[in-house]
VEXDOZA-753127 format. One record per residue: residue in one letter; x, y, z of N, C-alpha, C, O in turn. Coordinates in steps of 0.02 Angstrom, whole numbers, padded with zeros to 5 digits, always signed. Example, Ala and Ser with C-alpha at 12.3 -4.5 7.8 and 13.67 -1.06 7.14 Angstrom:
BEGIN
A+00660-00284+00390+00615-00225+00390+00660-00165+00390+00712-00166+00423S+00642-00112+00354+00684-00053+00357+00645+00002+00394+00670+00057+00402
***
This chain:
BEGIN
X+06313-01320-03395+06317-01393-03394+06374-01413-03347+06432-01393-03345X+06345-01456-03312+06414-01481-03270+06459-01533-03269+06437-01590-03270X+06521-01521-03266+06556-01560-03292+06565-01623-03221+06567-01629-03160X+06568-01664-03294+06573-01743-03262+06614-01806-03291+06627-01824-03349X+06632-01836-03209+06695-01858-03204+06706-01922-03185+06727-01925-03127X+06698-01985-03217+06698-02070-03196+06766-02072-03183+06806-02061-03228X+06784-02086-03121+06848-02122-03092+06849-02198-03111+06814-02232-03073X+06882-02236-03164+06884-02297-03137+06947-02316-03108+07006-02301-03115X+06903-02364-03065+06947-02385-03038+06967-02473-03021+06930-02518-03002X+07029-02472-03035+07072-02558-03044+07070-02580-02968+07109-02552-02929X+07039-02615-02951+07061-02652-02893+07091-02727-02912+07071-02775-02880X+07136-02734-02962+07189-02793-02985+07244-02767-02962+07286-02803-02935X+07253-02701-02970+07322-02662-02966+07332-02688-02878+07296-02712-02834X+07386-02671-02883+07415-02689-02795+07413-02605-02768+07410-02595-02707X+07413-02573-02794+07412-02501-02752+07316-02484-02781+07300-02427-02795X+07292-02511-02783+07212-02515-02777+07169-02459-02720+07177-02456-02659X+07134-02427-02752+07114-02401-02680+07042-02407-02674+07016-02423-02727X+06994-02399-02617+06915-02409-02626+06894-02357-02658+06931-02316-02684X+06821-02355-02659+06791-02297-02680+06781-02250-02634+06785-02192-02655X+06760-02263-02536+06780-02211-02502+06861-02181-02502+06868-02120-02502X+06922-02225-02502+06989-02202-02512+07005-02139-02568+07040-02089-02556X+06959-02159-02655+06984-02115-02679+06924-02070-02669+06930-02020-02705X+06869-02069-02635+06835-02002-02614+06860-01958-02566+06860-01897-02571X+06886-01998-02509+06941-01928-02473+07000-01893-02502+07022-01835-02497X+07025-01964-02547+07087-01908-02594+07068-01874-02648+07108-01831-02667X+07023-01880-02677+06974-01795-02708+06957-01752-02665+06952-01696-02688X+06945-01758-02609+06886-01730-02586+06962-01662-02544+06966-01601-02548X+06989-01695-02522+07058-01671-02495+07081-01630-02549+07076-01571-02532X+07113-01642-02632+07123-01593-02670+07103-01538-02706+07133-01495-02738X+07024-01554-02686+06975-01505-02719+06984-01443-02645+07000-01384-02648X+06967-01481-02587+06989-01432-02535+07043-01386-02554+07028-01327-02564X+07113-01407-02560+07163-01374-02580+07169-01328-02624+07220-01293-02622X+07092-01313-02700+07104-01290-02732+07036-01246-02721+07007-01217-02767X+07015-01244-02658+06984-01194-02638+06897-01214-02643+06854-01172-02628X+06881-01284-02666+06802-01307-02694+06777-01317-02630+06802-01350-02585X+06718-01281-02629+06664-01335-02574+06649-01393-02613+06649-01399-02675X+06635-01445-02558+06603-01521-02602+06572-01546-02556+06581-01540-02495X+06524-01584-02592+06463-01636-02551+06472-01712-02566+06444-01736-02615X+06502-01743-02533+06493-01818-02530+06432-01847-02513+06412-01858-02456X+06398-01862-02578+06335-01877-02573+06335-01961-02534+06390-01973-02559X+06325-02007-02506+06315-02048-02484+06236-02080-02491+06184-02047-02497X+06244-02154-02489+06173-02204-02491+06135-02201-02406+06078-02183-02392X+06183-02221-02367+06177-02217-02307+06186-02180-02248+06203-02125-02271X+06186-02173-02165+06227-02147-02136+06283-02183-02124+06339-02159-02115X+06265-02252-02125+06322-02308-02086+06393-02283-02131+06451-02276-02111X+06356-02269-02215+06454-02250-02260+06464-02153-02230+06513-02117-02229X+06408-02144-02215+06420-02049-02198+06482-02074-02152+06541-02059-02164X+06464-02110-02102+06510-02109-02035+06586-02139-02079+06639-02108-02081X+06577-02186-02101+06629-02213-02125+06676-02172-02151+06736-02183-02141X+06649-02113-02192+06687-02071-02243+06717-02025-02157+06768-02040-02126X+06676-01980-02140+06691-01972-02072+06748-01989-02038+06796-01956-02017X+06735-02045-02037+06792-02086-01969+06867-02082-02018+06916-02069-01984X+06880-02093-02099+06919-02095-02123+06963-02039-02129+07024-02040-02132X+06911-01973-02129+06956-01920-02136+07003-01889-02081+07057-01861-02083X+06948-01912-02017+06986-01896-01955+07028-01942-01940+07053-01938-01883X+07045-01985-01974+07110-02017-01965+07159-01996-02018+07214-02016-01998X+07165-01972-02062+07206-01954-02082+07282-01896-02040+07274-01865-01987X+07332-01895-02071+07388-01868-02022+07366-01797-02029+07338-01776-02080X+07387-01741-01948+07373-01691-01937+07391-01645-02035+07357-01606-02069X+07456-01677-02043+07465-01635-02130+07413-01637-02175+07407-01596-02221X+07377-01679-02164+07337-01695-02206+07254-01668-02202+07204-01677-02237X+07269-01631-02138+07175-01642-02113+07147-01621-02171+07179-01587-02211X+07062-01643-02186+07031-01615-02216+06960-01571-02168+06923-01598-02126X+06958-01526-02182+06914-01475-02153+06844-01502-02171+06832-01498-02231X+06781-01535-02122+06743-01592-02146+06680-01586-02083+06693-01565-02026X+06606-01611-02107+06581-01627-02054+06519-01653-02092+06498-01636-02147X+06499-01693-02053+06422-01752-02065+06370-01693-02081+06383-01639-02054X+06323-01696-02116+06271-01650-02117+06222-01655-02060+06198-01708-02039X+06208-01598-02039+06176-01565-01999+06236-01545-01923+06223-01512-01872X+06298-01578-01943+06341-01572-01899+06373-01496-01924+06367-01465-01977X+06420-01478-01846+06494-01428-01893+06457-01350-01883+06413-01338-01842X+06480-01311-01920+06473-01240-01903+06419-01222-01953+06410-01251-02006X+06378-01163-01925+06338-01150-01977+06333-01148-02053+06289-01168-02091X+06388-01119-02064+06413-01099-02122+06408-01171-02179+06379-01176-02234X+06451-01224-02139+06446-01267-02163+06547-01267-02155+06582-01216-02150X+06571-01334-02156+06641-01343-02162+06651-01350-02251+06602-01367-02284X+06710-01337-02281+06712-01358-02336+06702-01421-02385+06712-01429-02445X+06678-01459-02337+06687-01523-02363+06615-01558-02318+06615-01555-02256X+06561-01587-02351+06501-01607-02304+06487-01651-02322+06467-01652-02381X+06488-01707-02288+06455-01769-02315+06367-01808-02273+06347-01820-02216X+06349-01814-02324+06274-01832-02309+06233-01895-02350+06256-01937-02389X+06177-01885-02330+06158-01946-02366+06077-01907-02377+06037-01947-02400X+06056-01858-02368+06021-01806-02376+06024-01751-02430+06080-01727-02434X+05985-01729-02468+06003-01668-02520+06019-01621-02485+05984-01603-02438X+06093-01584-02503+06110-01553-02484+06086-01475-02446+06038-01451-02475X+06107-01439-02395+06064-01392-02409+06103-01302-02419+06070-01250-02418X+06157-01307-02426+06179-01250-02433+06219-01262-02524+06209-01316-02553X+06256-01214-02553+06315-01217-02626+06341-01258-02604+06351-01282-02549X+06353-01266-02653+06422-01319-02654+06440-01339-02732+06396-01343-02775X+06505-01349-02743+06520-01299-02813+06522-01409-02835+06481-01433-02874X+06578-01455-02800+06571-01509-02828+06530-01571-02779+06530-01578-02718X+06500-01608-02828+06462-01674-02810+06502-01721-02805+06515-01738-02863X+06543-01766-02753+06565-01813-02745+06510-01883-02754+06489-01901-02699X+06493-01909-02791+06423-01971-02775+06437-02046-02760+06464-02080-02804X+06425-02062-02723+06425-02119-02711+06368-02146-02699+06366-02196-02663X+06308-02119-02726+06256-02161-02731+06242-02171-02809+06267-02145-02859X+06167-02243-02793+06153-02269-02857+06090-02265-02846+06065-02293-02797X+06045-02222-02897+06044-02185-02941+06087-02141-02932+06119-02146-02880X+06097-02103-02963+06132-02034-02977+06045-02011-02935+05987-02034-02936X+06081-01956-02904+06008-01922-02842+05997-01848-02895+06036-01823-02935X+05947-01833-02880+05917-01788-02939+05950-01706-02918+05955-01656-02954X+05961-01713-02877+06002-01642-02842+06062-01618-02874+06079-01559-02883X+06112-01711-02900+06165-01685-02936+06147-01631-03003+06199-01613-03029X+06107-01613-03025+06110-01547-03100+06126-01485-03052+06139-01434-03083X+06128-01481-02993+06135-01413-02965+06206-01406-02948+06218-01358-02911X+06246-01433-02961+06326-01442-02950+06359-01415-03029+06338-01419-03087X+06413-01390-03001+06448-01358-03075+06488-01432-03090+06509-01441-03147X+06496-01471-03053+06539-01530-03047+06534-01605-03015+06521-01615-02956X+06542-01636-03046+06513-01702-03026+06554-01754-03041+06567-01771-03098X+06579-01788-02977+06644-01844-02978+06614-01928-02970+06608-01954-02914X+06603-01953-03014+06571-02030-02996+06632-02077-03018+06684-02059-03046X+06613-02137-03001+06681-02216-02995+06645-02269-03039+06586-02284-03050X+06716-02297-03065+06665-02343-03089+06715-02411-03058+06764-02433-03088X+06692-02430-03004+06731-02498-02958+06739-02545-03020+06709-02540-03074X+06796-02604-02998+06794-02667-03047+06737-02717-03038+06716-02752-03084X+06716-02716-02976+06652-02776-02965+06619-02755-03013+06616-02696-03032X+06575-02837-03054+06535-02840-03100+06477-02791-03060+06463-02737-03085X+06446-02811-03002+06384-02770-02998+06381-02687-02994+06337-02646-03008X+06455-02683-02966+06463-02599-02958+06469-02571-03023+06449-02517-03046X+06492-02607-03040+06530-02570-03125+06441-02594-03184+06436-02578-03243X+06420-02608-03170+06349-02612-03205+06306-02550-03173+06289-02506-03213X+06290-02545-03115+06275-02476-03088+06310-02419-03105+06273-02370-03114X+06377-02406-03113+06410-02354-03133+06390-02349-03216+06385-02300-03254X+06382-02410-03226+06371-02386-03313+06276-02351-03304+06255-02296-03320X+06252-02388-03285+06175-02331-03279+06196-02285-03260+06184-02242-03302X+06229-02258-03208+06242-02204-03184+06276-02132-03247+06267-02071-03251X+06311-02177-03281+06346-02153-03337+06290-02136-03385+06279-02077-03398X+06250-02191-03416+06200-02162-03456+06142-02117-03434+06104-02083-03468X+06147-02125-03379+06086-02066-03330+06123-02002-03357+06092-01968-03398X+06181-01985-03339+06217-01932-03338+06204-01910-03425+06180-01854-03437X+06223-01958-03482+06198-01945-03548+06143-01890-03545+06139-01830-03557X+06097-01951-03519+06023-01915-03539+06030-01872-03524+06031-01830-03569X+06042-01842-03448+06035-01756-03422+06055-01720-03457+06031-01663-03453X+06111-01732-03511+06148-01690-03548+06225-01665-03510+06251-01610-03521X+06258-01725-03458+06294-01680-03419+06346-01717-03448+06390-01715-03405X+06371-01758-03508+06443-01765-03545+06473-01790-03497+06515-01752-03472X+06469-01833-03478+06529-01880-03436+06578-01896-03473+06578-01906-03534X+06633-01899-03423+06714-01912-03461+06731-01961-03411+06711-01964-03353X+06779-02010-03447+06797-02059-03414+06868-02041-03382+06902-02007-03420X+06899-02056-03320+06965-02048-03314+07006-02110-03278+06973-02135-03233X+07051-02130-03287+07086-02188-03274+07144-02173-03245+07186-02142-03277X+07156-02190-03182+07219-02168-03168+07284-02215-03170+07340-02192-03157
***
């Protein structure tokens, strides 16, 4: 069963961050602790977005990253797509709505639940989707 993980997140707070912001700063510490991960995406237009964000980050910081179908065979540690994945990959970053049926093949699965009324109504289906599968979502608040 894979474990699963609702970020919410406060955008009242003044140190607020988006939902692509705190997907590179997961996506960056799971790197560090050695995880492949798939940033699942709705679109390409947010693939690029997530993209363009990481390569701006400072040289200390790089994250090791590339668009799907981009990057080295192997795959970089970190892939973001908007396509089912096609190689392991140990965590599911999602930022799509539905939850995409590919996430049960992940040991790990990171979803948000934004303050907007409409996002945070999608994150709650998303949440009870996750019920049904049997994959125990946990809420975390930072």
């Amino acid at each position: 069963m894979a474990q699963t993980t609702f970020y919410h997140l406060d955008n009242n707070d003044e140190r607020a961050t988006t939902v692509i912001d705190k997907a590179c700063q997961l996506a960056g510490e799971l790197y560090q602790q050695g995880q492949r991960v798939f940033i699942a995406t709705m679109d390409a237009k947010t693939s690029e977005a997530i993209d363009e964000l990481m390569w701006q980050q400072p040289p200390a910081k790089f994250i090791p990253h590339n668009l799907q179908g981009e990057g080295p065979h192997y795959g970089a540690p970190i892939e973001i797509g908007h396509q089912p994945p096609q190689g392991r990959r140990h965590v599911l970053i999602n930022l799509c709505h539905p939850l995409p049926p590919f996430a049960v093949n992940f040991s790990q699965i990171i979803d948000f639940i934004p303050s907007e009324s409409e996002q945070k109504q999608q994150a709650r289906e998303r949440f009870h989707q996750c019920r049904v599968l049997n994959l125990a979502p946990q809420l975390h608040q930072d």
